[in-house]
C-alpha positions as a Python dict, from the first residue, in 0.01 Angstrom:
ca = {
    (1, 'X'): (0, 0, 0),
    (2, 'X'): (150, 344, -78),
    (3, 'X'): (44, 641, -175),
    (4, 'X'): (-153, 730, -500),
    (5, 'X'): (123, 1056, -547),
    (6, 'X'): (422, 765, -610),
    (7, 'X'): (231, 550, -905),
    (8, 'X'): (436, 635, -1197),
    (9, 'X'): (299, 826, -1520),
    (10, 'X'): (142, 583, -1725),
    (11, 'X'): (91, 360, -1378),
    (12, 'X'): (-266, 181, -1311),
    (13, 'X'): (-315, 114, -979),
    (14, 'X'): (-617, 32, -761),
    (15, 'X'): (-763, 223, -493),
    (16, 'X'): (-753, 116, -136),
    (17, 'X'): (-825, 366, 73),
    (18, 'X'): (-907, 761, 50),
    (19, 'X'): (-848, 898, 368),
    (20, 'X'): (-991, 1236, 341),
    (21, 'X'): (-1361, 1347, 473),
    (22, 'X'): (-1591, 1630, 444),
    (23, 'X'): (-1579, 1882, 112),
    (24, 'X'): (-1306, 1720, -54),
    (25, 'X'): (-1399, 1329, 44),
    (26, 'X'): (-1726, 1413, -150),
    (27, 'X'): (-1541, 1581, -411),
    (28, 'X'): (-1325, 1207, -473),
    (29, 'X'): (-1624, 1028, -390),
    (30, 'X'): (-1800, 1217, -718),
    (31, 'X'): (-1501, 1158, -928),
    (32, 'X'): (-1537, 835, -856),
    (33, 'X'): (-1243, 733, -652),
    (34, 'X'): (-1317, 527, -427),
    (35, 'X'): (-1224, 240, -252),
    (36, 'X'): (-1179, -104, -518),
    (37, 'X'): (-1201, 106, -835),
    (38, 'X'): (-856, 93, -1081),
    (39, 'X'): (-739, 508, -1183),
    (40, 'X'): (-432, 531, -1460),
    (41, 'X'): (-208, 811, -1397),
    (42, 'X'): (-209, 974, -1707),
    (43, 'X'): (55, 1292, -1531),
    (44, 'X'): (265, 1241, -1210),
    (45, 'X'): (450, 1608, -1241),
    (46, 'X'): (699, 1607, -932),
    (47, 'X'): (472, 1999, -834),
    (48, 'X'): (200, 1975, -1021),
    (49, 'X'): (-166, 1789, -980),
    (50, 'X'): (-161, 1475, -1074),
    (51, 'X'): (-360, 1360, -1403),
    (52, 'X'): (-599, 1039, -1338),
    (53, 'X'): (-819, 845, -1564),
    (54, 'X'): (-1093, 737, -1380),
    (55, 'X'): (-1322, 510, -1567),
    (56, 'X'): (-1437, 664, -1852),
    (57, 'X'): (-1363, 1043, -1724),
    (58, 'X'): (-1023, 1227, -1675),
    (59, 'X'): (-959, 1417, -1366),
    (60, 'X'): (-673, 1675, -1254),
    (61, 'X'): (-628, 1626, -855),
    (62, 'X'): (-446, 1849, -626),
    (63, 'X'): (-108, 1633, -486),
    (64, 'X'): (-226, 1718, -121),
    (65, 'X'): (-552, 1524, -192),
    (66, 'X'): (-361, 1247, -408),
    (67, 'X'): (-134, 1219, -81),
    (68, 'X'): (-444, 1101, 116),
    (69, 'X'): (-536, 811, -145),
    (70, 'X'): (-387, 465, -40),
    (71, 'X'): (-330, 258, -344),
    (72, 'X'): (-176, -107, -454),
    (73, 'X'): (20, -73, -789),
    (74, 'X'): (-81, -318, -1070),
    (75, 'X'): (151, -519, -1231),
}
């Protein structure tokens, strides 16, 4: 389990935990991550938001919010 901010561009990885409550847990919740569901990082800038595919939708997230999604790399 690590963090969703260290999956690699290009990376698919499936989400084990979001550890984040209130505005912004419904805000991941209506993107659709959630705990179970696979996301492809599609940008992994070292500063920048992070890129996710999500499904059929694309998503720009905030590294601070990536930080608090738990995730287990797919091979």
């Amino acid at each position: 389990m690590r963090p969703l901010t260290e999956i690699r561009q290009g990376g698919r990885a499936i989400v084990l935990e979001v550890a984040v409550s209130g505005v912004h847990g419904v805000r991941m919740a209506g993107m659709g991550i959630l705990p179970g569901v696979r996301v492809t990082v599609l940008r992994n800038g070292k500063r920048k938001a992070l890129l996710l595919e999500c499904g059929r939708s694309i998503f720009a997230v905030a590294r601070a919010l990536a930080l608090t999604v738990s995730v287990e790399e797919e091979a």
